[in-house]
N, CA, C and O atoms as CSV, one atom per row, in Angstrom:
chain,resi,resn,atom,element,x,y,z
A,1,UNK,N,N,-61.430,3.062,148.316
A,1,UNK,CA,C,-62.593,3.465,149.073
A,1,UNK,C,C,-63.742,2.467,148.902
A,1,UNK,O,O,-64.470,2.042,149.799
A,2,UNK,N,N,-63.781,2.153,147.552
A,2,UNK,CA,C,-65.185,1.336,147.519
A,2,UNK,C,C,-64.336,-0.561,148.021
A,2,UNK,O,O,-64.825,-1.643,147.699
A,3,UNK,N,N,-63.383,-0.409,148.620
A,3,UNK,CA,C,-62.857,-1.758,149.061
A,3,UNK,C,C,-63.277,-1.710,150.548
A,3,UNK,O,O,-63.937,-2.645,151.003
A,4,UNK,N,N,-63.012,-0.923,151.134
A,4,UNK,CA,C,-63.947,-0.627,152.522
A,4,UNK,C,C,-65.104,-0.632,152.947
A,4,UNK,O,O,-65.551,-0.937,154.053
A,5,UNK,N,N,-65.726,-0.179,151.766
A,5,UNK,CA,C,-67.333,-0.336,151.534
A,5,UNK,C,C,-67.977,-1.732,151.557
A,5,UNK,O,O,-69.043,-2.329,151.715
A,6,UNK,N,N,-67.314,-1.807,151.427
A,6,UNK,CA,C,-67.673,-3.695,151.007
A,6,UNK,C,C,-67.335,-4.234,151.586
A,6,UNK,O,O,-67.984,-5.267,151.748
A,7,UNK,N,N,-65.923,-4.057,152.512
A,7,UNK,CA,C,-65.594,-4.504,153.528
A,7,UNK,C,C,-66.631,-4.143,154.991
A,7,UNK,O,O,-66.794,-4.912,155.938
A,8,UNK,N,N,-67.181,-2.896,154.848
A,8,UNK,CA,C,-68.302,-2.344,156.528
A,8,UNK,C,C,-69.004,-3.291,155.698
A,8,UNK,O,O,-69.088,-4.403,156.221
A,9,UNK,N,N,-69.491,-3.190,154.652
A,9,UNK,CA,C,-70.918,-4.013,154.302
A,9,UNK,C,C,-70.986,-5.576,154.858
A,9,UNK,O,O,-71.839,-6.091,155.581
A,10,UNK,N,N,-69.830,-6.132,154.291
A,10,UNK,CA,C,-69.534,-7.398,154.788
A,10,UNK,C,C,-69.708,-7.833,156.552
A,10,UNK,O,O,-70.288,-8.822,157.000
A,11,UNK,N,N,-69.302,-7.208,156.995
A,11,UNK,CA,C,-69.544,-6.804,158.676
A,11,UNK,C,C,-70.785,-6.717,159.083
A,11,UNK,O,O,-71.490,-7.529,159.681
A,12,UNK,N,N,-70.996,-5.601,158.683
A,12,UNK,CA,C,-72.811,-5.551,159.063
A,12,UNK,C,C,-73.197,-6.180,159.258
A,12,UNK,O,O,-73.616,-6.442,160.385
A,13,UNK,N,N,-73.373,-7.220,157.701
A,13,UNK,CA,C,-74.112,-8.499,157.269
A,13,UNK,C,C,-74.073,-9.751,158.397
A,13,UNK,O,O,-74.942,-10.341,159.039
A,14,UNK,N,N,-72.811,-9.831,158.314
A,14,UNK,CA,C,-72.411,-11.009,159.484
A,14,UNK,C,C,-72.547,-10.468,161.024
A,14,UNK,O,O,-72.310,-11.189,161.993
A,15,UNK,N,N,-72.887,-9.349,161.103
A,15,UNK,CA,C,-73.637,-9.597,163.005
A,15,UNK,C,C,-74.926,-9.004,162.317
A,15,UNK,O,O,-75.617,-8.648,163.272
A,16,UNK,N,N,-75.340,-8.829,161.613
A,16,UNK,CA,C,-77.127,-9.266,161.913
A,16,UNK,C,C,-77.412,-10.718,161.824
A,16,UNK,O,O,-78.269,-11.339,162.453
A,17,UNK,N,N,-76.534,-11.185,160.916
A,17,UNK,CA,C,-76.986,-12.675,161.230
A,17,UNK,C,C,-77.264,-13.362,162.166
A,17,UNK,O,O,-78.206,-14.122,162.388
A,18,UNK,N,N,-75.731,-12.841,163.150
A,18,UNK,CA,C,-75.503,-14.418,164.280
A,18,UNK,C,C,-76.657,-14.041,164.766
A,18,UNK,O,O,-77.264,-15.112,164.781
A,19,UNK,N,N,-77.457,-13.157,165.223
A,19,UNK,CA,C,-79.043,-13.502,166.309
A,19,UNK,C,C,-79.653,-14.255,165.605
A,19,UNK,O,O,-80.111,-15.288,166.094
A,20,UNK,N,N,-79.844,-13.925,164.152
A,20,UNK,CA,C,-80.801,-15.113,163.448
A,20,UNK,C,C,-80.404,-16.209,163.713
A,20,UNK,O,O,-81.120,-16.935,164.402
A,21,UNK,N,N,-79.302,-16.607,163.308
A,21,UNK,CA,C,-78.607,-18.003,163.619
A,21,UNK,C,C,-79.084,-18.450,164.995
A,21,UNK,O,O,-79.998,-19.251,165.189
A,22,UNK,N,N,-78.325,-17.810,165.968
A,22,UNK,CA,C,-78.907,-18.584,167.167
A,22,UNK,C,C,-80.797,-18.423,167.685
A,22,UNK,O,O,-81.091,-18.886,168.786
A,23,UNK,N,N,-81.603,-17.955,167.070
A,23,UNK,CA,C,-82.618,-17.991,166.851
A,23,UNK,C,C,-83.187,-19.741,166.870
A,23,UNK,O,O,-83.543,-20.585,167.692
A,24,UNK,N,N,-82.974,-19.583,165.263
A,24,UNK,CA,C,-83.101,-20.381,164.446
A,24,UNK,C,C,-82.912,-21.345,165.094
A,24,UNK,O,O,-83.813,-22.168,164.934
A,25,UNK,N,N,-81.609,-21.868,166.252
A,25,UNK,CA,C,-81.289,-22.729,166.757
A,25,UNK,C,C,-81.476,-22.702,168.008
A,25,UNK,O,O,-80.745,-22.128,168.815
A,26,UNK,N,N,-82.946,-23.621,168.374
A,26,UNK,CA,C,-83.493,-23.787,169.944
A,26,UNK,C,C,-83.466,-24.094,170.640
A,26,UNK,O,O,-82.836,-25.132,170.438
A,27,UNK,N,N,-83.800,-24.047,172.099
A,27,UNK,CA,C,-83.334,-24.994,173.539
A,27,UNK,C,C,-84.159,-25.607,173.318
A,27,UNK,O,O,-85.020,-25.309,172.490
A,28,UNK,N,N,-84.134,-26.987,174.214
A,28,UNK,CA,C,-84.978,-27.745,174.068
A,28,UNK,C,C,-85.313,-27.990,175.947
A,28,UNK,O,O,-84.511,-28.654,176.605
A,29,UNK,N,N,-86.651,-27.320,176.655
A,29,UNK,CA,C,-86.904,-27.368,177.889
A,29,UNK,C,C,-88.552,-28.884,177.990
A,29,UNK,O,O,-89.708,-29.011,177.585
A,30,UNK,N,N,-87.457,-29.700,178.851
A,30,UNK,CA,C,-88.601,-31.059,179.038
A,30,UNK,C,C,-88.906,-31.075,180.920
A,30,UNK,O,O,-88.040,-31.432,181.719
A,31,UNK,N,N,-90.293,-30.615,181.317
A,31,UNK,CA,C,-90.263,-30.895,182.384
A,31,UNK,C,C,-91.202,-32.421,182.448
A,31,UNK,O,O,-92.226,-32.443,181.765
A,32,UNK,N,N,-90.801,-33.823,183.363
A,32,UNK,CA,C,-91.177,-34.487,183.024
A,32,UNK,C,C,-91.760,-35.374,184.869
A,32,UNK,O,O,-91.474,-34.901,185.969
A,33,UNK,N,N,-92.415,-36.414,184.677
A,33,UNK,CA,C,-92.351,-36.985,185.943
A,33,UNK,C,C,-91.488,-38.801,186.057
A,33,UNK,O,O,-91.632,-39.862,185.450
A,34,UNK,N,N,-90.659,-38.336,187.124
A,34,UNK,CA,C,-91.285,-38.264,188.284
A,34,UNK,C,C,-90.627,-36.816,188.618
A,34,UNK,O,O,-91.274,-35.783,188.790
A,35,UNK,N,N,-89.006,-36.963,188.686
A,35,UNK,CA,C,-88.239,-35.028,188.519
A,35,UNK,C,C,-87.402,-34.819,188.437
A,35,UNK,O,O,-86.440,-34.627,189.180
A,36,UNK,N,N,-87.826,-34.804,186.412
A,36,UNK,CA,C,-86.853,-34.037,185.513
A,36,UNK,C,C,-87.580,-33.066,185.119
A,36,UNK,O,O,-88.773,-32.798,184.975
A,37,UNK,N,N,-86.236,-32.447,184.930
A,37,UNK,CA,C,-86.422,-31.006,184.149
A,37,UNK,C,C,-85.011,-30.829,183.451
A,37,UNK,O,O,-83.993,-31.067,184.102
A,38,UNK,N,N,-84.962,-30.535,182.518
A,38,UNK,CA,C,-83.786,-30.171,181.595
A,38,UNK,C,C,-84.169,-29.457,180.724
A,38,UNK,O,O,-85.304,-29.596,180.268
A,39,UNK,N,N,-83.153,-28.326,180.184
A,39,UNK,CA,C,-82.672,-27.760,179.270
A,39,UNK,C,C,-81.607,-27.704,177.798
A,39,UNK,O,O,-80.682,-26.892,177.773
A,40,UNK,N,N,-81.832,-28.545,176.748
A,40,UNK,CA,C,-80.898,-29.062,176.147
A,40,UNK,C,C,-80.922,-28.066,174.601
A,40,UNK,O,O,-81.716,-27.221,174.186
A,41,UNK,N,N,-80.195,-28.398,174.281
A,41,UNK,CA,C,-79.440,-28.163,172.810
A,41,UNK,C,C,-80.341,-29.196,171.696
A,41,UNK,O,O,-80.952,-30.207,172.042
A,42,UNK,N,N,-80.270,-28.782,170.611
A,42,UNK,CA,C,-80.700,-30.039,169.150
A,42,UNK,C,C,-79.409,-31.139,169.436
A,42,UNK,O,O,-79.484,-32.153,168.741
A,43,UNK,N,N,-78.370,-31.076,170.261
A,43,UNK,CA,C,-77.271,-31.663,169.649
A,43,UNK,C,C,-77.929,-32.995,171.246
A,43,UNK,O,O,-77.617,-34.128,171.611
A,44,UNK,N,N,-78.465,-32.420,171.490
A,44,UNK,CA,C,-78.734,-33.371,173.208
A,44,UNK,C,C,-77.927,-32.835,174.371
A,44,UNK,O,O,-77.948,-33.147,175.561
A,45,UNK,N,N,-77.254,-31.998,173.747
A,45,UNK,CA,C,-75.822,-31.776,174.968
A,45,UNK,C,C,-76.751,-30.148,176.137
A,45,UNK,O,O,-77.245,-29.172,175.572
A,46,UNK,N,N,-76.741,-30.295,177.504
A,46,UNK,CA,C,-77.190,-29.540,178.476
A,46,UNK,C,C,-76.739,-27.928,177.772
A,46,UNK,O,O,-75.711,-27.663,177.149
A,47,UNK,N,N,-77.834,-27.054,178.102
A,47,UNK,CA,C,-77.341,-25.924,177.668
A,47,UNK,C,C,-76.617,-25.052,178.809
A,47,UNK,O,O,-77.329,-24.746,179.766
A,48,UNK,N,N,-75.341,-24.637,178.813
A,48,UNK,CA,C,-74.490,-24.389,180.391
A,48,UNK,C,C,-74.366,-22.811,179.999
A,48,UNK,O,O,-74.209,-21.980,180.893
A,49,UNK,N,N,-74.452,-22.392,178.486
A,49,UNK,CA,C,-73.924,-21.221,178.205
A,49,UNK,C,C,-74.506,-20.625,176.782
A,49,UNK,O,O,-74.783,-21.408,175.873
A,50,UNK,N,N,-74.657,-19.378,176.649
A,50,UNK,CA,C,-75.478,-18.763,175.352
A,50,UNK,C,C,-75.032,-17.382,175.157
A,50,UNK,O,O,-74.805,-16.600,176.080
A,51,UNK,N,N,-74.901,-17.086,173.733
A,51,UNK,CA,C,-74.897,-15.695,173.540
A,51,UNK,C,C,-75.968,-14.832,173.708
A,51,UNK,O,O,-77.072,-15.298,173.427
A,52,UNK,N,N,-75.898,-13.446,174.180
A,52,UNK,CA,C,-77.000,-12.760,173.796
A,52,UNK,C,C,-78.000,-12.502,172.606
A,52,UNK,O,O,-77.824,-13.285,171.673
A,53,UNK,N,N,-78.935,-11.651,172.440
A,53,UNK,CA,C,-79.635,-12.051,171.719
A,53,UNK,C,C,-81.297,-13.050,171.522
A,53,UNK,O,O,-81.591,-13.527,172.618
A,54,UNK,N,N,-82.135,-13.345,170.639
A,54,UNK,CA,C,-83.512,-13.348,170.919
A,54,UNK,C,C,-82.895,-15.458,170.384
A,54,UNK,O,O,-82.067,-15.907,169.591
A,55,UNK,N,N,-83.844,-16.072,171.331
A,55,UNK,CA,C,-83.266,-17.126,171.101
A,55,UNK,C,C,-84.827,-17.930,171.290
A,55,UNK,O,O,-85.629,-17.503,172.120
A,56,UNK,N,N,-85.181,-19.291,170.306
A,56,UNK,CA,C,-86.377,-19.771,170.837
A,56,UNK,C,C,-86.136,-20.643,171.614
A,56,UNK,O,O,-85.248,-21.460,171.369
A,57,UNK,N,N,-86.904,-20.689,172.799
A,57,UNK,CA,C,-87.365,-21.932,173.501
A,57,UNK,C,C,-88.735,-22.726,172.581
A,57,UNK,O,O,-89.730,-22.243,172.041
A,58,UNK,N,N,-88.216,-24.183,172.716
A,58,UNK,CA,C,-89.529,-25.143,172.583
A,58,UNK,C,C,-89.278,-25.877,173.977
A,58,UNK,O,O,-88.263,-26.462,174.355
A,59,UNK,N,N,-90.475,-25.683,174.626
A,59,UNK,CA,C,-91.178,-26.436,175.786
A,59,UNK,C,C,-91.873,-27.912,175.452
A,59,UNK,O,O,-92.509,-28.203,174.438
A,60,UNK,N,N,-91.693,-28.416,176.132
A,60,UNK,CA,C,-92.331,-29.726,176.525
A,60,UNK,C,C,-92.827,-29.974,177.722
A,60,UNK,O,O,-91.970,-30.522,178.415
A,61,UNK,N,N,-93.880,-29.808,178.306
A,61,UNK,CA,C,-94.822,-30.189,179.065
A,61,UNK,C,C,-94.862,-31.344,179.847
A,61,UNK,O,O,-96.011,-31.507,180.257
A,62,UNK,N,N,-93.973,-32.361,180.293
A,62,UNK,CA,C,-95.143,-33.661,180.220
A,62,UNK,C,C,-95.842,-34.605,181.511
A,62,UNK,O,O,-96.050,-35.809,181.662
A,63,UNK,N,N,-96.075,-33.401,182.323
A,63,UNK,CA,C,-96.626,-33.833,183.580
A,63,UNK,C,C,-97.522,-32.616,184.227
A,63,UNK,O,O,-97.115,-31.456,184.295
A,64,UNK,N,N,-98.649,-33.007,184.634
A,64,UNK,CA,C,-99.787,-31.997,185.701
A,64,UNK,C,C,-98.870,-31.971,186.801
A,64,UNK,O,O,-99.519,-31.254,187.564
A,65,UNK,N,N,-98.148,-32.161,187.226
A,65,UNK,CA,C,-97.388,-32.233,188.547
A,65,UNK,C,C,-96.534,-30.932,188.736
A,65,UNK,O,O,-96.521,-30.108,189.650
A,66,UNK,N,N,-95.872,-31.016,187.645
A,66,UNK,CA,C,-95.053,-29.885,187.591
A,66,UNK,C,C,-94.731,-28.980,186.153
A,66,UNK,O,O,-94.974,-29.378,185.014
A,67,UNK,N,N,-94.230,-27.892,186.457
A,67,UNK,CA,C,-93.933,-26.869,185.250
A,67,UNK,C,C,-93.081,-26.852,184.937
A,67,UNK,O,O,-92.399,-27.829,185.245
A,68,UNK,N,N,-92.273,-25.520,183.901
A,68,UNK,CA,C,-91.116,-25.027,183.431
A,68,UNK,C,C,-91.311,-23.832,183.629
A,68,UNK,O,O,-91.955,-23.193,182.797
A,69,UNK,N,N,-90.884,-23.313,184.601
A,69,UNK,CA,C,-90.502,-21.577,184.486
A,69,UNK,C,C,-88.639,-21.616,184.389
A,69,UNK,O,O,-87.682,-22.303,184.746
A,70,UNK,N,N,-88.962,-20.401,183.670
A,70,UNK,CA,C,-87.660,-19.737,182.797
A,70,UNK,C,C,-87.187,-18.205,183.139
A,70,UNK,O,O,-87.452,-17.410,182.238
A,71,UNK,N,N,-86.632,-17.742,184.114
A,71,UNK,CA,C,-86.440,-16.692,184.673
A,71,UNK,C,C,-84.908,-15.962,184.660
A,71,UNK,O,O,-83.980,-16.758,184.801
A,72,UNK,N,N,-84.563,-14.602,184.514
A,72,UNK,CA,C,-83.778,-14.386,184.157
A,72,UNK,C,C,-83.949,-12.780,183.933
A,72,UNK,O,O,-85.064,-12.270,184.043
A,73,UNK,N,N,-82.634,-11.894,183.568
A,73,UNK,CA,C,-82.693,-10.476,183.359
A,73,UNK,C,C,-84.148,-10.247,182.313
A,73,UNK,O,O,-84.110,-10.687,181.164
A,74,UNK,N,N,-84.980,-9.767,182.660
A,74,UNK,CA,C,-86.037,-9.184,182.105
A,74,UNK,C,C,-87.518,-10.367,181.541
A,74,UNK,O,O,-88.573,-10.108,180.963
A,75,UNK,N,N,-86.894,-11.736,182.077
A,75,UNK,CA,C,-87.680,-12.810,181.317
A,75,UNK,C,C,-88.231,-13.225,182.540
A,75,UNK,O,O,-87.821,-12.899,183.655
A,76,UNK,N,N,-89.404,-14.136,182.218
A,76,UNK,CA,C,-90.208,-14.438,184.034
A,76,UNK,C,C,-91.450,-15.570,182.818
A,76,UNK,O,O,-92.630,-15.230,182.736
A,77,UNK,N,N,-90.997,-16.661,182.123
A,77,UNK,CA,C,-91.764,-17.430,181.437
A,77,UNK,C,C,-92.109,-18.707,181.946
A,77,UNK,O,O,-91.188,-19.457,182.268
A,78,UNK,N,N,-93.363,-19.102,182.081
A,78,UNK,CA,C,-93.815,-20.507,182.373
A,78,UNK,C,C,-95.022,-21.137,181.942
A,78,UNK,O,O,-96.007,-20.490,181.587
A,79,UNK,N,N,-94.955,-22.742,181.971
A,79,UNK,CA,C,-96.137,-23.275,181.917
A,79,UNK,C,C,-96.454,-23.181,183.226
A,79,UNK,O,O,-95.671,-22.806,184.099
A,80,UNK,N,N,-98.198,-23.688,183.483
A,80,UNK,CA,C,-98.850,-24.145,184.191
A,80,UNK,C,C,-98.796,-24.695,184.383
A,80,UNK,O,O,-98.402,-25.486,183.526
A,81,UNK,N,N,-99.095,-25.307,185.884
A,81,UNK,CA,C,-98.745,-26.665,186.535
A,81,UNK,C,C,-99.227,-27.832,186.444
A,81,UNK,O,O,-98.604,-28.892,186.494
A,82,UNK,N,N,-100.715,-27.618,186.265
A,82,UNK,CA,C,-101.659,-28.217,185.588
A,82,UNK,C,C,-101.547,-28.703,184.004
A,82,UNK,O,O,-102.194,-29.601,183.465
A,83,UNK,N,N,-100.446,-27.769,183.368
A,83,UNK,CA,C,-100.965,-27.498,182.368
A,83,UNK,C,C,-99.762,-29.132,181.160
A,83,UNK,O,O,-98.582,-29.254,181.491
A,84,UNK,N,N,-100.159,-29.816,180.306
A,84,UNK,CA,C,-99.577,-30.910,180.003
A,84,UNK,C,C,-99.541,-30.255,178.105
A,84,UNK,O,O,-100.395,-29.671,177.438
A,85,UNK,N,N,-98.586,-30.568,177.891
A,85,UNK,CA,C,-98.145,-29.632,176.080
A,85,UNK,C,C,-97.127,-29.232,175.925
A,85,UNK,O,O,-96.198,-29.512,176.683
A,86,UNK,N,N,-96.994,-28.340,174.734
A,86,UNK,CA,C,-95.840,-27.562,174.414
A,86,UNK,C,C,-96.230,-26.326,174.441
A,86,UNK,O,O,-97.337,-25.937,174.069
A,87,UNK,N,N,-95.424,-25.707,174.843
A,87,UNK,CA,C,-95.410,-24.179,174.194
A,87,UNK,C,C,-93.570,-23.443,173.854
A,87,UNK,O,O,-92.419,-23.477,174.289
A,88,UNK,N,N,-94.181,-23.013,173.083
A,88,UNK,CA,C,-92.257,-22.281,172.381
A,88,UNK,C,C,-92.609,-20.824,172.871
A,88,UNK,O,O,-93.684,-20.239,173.001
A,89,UNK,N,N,-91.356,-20.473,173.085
A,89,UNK,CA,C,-90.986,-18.893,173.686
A,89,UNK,C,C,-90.073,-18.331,172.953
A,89,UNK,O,O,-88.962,-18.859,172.925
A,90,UNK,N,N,-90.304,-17.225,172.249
A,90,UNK,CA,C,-88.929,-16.199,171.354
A,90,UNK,C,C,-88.673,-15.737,172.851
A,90,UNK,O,O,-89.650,-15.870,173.588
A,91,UNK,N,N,-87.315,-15.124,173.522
A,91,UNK,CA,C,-86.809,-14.622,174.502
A,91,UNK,C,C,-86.034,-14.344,174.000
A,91,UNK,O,O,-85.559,-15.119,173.169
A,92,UNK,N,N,-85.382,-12.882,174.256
A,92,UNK,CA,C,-84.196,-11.994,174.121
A,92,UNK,C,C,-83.473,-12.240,175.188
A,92,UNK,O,O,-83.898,-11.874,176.284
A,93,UNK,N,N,-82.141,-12.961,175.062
A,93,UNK,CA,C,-81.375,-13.368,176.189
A,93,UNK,C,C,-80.521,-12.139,176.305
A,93,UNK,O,O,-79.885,-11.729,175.334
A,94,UNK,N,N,-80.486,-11.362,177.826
A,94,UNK,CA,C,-79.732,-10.546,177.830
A,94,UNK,C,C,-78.352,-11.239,178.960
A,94,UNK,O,O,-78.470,-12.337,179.504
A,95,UNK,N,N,-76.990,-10.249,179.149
A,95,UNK,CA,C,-75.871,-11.029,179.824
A,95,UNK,C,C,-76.707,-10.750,181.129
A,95,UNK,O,O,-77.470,-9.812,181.364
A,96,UNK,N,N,-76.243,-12.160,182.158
A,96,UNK,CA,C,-76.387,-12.541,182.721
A,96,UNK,C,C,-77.048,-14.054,183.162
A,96,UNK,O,O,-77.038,-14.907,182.274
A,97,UNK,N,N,-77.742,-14.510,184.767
A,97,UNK,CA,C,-77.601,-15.981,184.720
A,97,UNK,C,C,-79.230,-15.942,184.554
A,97,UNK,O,O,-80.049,-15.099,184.919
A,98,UNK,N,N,-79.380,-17.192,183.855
A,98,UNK,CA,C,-80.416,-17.750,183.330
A,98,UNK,C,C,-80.988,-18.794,184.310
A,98,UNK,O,O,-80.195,-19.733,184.231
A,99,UNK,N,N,-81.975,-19.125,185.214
A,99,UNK,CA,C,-82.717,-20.060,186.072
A,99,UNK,C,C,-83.993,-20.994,185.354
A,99,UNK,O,O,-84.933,-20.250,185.072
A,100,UNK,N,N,-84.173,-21.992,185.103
A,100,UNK,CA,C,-85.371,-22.534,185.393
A,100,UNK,C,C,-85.305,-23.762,185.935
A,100,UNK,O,O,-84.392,-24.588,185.970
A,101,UNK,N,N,-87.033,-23.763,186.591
A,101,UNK,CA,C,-87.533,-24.775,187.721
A,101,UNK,C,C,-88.294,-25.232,187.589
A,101,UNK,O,O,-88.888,-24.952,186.548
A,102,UNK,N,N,-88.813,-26.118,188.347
A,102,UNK,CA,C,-90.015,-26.646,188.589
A,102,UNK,C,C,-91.170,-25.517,189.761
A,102,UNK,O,O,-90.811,-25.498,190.939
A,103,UNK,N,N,-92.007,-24.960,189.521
A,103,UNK,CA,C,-92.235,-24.081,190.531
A,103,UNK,C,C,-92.906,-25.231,192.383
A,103,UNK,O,O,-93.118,-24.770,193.504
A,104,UNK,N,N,-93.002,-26.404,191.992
A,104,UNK,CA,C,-94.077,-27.013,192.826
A,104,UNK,C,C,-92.901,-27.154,193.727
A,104,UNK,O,O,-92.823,-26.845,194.916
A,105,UNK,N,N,-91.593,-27.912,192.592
A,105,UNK,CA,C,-90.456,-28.784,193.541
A,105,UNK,C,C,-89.014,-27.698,193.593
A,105,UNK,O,O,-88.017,-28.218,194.093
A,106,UNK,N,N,-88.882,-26.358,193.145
A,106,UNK,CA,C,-87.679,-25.451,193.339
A,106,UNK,C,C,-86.601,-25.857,193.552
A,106,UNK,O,O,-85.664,-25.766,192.758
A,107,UNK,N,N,-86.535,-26.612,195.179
A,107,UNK,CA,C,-84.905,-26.996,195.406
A,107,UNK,C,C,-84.579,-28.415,194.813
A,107,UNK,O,O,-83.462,-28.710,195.238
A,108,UNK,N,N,-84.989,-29.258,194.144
A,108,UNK,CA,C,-84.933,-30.001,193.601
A,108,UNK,C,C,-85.169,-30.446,192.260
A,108,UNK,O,O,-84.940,-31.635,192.040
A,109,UNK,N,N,-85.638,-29.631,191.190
A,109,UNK,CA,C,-85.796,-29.165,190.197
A,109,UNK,C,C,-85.593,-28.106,189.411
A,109,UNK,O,O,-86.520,-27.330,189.177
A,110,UNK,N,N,-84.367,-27.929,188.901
A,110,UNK,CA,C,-84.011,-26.522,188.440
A,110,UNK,C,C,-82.615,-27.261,187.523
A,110,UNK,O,O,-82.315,-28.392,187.141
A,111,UNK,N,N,-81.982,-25.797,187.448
A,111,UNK,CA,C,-81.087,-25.495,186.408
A,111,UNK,C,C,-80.457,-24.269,186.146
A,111,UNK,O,O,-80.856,-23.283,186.765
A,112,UNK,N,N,-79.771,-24.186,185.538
A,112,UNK,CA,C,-79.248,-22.815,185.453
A,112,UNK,C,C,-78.441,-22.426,184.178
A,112,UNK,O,O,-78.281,-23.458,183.527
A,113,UNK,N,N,-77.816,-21.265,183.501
A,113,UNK,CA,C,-77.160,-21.403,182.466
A,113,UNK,C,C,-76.822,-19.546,182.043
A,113,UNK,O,O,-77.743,-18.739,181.912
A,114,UNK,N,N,-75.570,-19.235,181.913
A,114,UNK,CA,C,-75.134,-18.319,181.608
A,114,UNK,C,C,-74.975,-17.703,180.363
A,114,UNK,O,O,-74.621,-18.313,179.354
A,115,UNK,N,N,-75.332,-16.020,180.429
A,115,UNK,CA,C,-75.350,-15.734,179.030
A,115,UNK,C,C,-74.319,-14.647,179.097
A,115,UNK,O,O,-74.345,-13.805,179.995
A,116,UNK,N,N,-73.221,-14.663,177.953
A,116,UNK,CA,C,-72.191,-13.674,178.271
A,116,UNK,C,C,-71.816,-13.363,176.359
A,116,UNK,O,O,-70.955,-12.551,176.022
């Protein structure tokens, strides 16, 4: 009995983690000029896919021209267009598809990325 115990305990432990984990480990969103916009990984590699769960964005800013909005089941996040900086976002990624754009340039600035 107390081998089971320790065994649920063990369990527990390891899915409260993985959100921390992927927490911990952030996208990296660069809107830039003349028109880029990307969404990447620490590793550099495009982010195409994510587990659920609360995940940070760090933003990068680096043009008055254009933004980063980040839209998605229950999320609706952006810089200003005007606006030139960083800002980081905690977001709870729920399943489903993930969008961001440029709001000025839309069909030509965007992205996309699935959470399952």
């Amino acid at each position: 009995m107390a081998g089971r115990s320790l065994i649920l305990s063990l369990v527990l432990a390891a899915a409260l983690a993985v959100p921390a984990v992927a927490a911990a480990r952030p996208f990296y969103g660069t809107v830039a000029a003349p028109s880029t916009i990307t969404l990447k990984k620490a590793s550099g590699a495009k982010v195409t896919h994510a587990s659920p769960g609360s995940r940070k964005f760090v933003i990068s800013d680096q043009s008055s021209f254009h933004n980063f909005h980040l839209l998605g089941p229950g999320v609706g996040k952006k810089t200003g267009i005007d606006f030139v900086g960083s800002r980081t976002w905690t977001v709870r990624l729920s399943v489903g598809t993930y969008k961001f754009r440029c709001d000025a340039h839309p069909k030509r600035m965007r992205g996309s990325f699935t959470v399952s």
